[in-house]
Backbone bond lengths (Angstrom), bond angles and torsions (degrees), N, CA, C in turn:
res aa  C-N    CA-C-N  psi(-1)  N-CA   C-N-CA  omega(-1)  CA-C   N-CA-C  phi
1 X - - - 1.446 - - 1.520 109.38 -
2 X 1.256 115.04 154.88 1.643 122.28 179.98 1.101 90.22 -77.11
3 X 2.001 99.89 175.96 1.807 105.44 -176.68 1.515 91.26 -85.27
4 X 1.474 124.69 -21.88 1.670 106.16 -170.82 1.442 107.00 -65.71
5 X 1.634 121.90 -42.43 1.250 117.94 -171.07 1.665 115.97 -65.48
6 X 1.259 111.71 -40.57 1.663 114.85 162.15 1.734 113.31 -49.07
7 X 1.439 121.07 -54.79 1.133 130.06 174.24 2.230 105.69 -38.59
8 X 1.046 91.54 -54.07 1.397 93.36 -157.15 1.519 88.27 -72.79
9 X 1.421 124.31 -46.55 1.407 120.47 -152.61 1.974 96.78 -74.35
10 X 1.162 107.49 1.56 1.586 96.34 -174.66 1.699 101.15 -110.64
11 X 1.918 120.51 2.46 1.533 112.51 -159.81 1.883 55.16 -103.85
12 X 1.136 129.66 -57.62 1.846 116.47 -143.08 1.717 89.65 -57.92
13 X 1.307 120.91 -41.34 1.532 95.01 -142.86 1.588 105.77 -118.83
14 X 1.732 122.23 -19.41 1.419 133.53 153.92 1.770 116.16 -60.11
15 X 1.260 82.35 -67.17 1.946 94.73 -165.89 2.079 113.35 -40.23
16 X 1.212 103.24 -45.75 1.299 91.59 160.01 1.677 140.59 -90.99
17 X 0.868 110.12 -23.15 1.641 114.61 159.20 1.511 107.75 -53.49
18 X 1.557 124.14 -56.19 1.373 115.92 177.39 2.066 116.84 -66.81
19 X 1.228 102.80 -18.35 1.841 100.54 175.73 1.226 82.59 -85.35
20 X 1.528 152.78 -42.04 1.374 122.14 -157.60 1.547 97.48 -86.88
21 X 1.095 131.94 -10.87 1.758 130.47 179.35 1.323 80.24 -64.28
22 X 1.681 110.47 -83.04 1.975 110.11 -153.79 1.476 109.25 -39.44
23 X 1.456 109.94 -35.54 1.469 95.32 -172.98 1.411 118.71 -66.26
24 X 1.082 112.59 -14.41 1.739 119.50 -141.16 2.110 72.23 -99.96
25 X 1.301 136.98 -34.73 1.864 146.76 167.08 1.767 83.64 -35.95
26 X 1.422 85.39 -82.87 1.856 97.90 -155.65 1.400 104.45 -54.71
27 X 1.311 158.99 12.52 1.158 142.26 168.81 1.413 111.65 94.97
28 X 1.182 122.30 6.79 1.848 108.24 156.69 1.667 94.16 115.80
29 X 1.029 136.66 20.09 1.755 137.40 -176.18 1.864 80.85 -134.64
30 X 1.512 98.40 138.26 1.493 123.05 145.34 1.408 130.90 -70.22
31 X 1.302 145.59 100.31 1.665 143.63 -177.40 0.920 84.41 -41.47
32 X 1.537 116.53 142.61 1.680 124.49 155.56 2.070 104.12 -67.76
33 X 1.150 115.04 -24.16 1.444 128.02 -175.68 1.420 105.77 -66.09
34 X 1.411 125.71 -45.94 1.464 130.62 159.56 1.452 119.73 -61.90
35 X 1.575 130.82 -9.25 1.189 119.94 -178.61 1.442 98.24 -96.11
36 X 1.411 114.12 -38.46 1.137 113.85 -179.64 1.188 119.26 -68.55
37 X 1.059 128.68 -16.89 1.675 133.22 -173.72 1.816 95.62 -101.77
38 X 1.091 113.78 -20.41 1.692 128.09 163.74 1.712 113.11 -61.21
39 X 1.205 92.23 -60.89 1.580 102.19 -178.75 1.603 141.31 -71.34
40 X 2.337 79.32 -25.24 1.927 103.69 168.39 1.580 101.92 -72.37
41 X 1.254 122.92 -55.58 1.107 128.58 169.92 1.969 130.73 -34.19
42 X 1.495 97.12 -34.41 1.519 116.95 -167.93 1.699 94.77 -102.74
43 X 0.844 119.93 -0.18 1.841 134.63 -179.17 1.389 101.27 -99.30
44 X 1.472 106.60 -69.57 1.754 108.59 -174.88 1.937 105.02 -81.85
45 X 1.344 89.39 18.70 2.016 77.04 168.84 1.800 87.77 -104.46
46 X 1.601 121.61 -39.95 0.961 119.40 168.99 1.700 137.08 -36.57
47 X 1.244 102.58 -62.26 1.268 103.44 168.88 1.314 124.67 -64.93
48 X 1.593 115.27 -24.53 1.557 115.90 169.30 1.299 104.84 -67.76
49 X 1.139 139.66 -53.76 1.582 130.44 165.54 1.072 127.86 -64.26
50 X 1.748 126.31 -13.46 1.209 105.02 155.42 1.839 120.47 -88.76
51 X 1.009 88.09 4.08 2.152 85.72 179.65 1.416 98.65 -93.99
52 X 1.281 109.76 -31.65 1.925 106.06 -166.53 1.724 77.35 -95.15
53 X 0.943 145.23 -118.93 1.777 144.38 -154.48 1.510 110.46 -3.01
54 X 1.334 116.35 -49.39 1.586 102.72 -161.60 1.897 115.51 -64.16
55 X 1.623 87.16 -28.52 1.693 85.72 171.96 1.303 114.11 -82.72
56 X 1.194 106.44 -41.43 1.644 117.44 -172.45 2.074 100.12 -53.74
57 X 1.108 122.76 -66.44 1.344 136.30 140.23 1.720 106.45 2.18
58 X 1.227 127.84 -75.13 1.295 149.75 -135.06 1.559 89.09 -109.60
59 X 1.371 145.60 -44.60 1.332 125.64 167.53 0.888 136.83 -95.58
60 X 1.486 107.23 11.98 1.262 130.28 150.61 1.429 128.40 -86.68
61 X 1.015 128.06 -47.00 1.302 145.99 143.24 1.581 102.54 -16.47
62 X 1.666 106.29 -76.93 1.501 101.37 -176.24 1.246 101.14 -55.10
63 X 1.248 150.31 -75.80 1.278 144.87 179.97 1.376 127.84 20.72
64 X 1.537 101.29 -78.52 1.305 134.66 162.12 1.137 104.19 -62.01
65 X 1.418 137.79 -13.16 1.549 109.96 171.92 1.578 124.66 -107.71
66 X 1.170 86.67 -5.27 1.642 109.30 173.55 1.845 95.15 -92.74
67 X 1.099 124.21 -46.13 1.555 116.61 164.15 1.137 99.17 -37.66
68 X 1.114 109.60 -85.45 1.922 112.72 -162.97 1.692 109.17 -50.41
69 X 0.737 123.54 -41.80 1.732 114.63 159.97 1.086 133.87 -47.83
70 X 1.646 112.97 -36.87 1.521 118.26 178.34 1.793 100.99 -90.58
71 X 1.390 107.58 -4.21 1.574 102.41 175.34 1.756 106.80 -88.71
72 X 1.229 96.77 -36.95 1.497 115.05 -172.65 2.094 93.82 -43.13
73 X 1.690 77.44 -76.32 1.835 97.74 -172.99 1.654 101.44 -36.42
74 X 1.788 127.10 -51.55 0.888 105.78 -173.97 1.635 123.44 -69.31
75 X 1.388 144.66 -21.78 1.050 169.12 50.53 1.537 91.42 87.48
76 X 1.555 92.65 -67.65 1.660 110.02 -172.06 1.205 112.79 -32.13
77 X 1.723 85.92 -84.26 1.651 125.94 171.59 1.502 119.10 -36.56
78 X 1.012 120.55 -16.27 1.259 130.01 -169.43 1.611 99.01 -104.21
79 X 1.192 122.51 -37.42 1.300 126.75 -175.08 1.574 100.66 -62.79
80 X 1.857 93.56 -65.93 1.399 99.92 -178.90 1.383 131.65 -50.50
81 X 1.497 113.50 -12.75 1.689 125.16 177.19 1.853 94.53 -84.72
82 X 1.034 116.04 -39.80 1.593 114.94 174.21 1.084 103.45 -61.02
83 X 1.180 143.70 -47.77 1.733 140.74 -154.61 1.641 100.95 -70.72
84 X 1.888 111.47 -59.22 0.891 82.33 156.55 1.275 161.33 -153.12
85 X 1.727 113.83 84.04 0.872 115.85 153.85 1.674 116.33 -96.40
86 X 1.052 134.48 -18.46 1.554 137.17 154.38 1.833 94.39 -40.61
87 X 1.388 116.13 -42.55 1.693 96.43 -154.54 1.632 97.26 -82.20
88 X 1.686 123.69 -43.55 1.306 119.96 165.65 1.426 120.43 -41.16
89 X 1.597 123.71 -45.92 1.400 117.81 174.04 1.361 111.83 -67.97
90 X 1.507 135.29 -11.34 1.207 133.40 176.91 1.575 104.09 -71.22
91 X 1.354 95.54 -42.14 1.878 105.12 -170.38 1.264 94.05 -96.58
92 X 1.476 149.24 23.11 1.283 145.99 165.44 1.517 113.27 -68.18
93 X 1.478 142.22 -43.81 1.018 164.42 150.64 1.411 96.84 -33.60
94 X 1.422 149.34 -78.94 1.449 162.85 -153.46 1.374 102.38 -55.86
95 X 1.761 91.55 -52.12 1.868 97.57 -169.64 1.427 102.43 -82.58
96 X 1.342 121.05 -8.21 1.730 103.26 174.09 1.187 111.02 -91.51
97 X 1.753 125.63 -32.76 1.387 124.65 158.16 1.710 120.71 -30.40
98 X 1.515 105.79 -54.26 1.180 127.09 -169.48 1.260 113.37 -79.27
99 X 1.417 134.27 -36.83 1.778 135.31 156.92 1.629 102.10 -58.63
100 X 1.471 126.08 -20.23 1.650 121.79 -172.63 1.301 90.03 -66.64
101 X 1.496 125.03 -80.22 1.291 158.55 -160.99 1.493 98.98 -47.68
102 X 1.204 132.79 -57.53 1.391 117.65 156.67 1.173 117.75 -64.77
103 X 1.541 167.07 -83.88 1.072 148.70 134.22 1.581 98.74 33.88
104 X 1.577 131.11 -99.11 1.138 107.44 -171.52 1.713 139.81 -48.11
105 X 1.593 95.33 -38.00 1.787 103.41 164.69 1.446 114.47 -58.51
106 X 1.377 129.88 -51.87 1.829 110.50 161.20 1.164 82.16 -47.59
107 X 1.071 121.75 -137.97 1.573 140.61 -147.40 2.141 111.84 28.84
108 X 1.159 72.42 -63.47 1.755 85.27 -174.70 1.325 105.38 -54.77
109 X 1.549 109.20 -71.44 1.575 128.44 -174.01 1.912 98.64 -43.47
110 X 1.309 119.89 -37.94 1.791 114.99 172.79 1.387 109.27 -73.80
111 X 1.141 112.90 -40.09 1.813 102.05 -170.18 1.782 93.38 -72.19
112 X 0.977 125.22 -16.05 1.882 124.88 -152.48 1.589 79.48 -101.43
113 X 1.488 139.83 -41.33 0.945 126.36 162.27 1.517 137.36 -70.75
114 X 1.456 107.21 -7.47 1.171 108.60 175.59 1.344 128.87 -104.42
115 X 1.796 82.64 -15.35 2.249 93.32 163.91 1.569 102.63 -71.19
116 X 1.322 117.00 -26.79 1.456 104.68 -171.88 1.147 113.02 -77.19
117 X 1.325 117.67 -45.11 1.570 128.70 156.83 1.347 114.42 -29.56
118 X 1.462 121.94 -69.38 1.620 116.22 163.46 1.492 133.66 -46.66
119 X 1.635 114.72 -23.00 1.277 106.39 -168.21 1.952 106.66 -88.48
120 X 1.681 87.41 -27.39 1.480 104.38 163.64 1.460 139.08 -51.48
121 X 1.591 95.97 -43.58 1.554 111.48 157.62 1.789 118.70 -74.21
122 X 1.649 92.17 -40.41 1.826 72.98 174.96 1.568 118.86 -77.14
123 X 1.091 132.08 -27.95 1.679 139.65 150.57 1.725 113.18 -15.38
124 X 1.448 95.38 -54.34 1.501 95.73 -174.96 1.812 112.66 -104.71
125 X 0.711 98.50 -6.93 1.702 101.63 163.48 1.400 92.84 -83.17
126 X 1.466 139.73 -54.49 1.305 119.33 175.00 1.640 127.46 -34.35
127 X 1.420 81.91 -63.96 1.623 102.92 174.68 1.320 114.83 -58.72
128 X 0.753 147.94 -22.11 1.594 154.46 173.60 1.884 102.54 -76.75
129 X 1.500 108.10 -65.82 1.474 117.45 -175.04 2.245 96.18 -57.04
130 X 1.139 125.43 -58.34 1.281 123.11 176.14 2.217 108.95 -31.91
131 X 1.915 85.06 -58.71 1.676 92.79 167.41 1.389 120.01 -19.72
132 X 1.275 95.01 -70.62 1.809 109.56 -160.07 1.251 101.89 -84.06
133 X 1.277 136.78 -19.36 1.329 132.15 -176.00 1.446 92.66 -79.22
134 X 1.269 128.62 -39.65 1.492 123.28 169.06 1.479 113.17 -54.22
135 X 0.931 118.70 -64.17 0.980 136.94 -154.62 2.164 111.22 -61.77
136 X 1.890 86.73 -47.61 1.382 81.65 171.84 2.044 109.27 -87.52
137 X 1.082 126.09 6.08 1.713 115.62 160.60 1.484 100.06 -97.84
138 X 1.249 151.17 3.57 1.370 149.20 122.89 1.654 107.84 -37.92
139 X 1.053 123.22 -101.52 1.647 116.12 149.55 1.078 127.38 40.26
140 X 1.654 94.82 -107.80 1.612 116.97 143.61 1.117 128.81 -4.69
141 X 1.127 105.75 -68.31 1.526 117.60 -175.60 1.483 128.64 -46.51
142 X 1.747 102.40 -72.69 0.440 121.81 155.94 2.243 147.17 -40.04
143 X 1.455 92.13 -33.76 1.267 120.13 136.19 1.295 128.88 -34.80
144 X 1.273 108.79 -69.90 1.816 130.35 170.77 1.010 97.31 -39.20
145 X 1.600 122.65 -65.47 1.467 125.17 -156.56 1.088 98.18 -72.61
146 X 1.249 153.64 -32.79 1.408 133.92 -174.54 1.460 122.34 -93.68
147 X 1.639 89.49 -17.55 1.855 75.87 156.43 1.421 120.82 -84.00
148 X 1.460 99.54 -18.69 1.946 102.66 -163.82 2.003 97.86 -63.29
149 X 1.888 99.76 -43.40 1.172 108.48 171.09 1.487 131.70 -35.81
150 X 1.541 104.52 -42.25 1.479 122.45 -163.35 1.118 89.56 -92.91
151 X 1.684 132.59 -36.22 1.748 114.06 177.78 1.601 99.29 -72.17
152 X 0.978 138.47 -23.40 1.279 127.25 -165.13 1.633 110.39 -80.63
153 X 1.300 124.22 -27.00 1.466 141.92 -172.57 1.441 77.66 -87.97
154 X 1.277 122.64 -62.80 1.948 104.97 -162.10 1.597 111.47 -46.15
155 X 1.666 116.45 -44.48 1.217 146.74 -176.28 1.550 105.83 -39.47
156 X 1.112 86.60 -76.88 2.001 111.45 174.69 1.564 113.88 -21.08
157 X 1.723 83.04 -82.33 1.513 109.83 174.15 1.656 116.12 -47.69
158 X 1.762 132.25 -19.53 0.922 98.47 -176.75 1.955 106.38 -88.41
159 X 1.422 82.04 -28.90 1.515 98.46 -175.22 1.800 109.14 -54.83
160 X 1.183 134.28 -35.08 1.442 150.20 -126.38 2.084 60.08 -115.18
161 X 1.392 132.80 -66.40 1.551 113.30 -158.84 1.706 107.14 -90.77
162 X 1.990 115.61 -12.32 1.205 85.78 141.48 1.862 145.20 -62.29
163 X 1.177 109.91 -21.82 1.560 121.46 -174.46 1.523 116.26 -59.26
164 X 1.668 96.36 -60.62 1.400 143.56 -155.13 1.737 89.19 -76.02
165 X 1.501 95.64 96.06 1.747 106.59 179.58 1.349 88.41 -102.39
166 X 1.810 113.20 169.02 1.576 110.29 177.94 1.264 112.09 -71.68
167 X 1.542 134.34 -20.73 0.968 99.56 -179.72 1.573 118.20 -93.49
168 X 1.054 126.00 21.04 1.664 147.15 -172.97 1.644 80.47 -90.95
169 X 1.325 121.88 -80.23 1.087 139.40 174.45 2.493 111.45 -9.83
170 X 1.562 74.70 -65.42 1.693 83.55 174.06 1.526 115.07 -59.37
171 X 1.216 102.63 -56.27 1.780 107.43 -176.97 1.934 108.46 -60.03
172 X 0.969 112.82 -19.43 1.111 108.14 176.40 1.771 123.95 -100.24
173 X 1.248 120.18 0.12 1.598 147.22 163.44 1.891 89.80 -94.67
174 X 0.927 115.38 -30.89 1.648 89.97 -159.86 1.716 87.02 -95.58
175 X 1.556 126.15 -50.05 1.511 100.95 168.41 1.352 121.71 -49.26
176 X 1.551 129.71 -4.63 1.349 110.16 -170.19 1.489 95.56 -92.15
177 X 1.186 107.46 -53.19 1.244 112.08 -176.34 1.937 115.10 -55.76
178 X 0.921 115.06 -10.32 1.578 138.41 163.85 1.665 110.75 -54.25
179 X 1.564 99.45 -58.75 1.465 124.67 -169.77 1.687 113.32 -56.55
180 X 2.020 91.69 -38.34 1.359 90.83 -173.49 1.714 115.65 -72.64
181 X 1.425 97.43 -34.13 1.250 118.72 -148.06 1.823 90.35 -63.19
182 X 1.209 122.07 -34.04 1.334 114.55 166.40 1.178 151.83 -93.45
183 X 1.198 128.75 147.83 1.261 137.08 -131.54 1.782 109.60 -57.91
184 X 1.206 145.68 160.52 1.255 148.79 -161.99 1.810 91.22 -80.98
185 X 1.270 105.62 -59.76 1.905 81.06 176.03 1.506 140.12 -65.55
186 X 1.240 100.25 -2.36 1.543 105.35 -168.39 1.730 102.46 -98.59
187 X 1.510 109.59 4.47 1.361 116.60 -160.96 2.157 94.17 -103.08
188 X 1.197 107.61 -15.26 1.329 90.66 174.93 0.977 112.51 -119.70
């Protein structure tokens, strides 16, 4: 406890029990000298509580009123955090409609991109399979021709050594050897 609150709690609840003791000494009369020294006493407890209370009083007072302001403000804020989320859950419904509805437009816009994507890939797997199908009857072909070639050289050759008797054989070594034997200008 403060000394003022001791001070006061000993004029309310000491100060008269001890004037009614003295009185009860002197024979049943109050000194007017004890009231007065009762009353100087109950004066200067006064003014000590009224010089220390009125501030003590007063910044406290504000205290509490600046409390209640910063409760107020929070109060506010608190309202205003209710408003809005009450107003988002009002529009909660709208925006899930509206995330559906997109949700379904991707959806579409991917599959619409992904048939194109497929028709794109099958286009060129076509084009690729056409490639090689070219490419291997090119091949082929070419193939053909070199066997048709190689039957045709077998062909030749048998016919060229049916013909070719030895003595065909001789006459044709002795013109070659003819060919050489003469001179480089007489040969063209």
């Amino acid at each position: 406890m403060t000394r003022l609150t001791r001070l006061l709690a000993w004029v309310v609840l000491a100060a008269p029990a001890a004037l009614a003791a003295e009185g009860g000494e002197s024979g049943g009369g109050v000194d007017i000298w004890k009231i007065a020294n009762f009353l100087l006493l109950l004066g200067f407890l006064a003014y000590l509580i009224g010089k220390n209370a009125g501030p003590f009083f007063a910044a406290r007072t504000h205290k509490i009123q600046e409390d209640m302001a910063q409760a107020d403000k929070m109060r506010q804020d608190a309202d205003a955090r209710v408003a809005e989320v009450e107003r988002r859950m009002a529009n909660l419904e709208s925006e899930i409609a509206a995330l559906r509805a997109e949700s379904e437009m991707e959806a579409g816009s991917e599959t619409e991109r992904m048939r194109q994507q497929t028709v794109a890939e099958m286009a060129k797997i076509r084009a690729n399979a056409e490639r090689e199908i070219a490419a291997a009857g090119k091949s082929a072909r070419l193939d053909l021709k070199r066997y048709s070639a190689h039957l045709a050289v077998e062909l030749a050759e048998e016919k060229v050594r049916g013909r070719v008797t030895p003595d065909t054989q001789d006459t044709l070594v002795r013109e070659f050897v003819r060919d050489l034997d003469r001179p480089a200008a007489g040969r063209k």
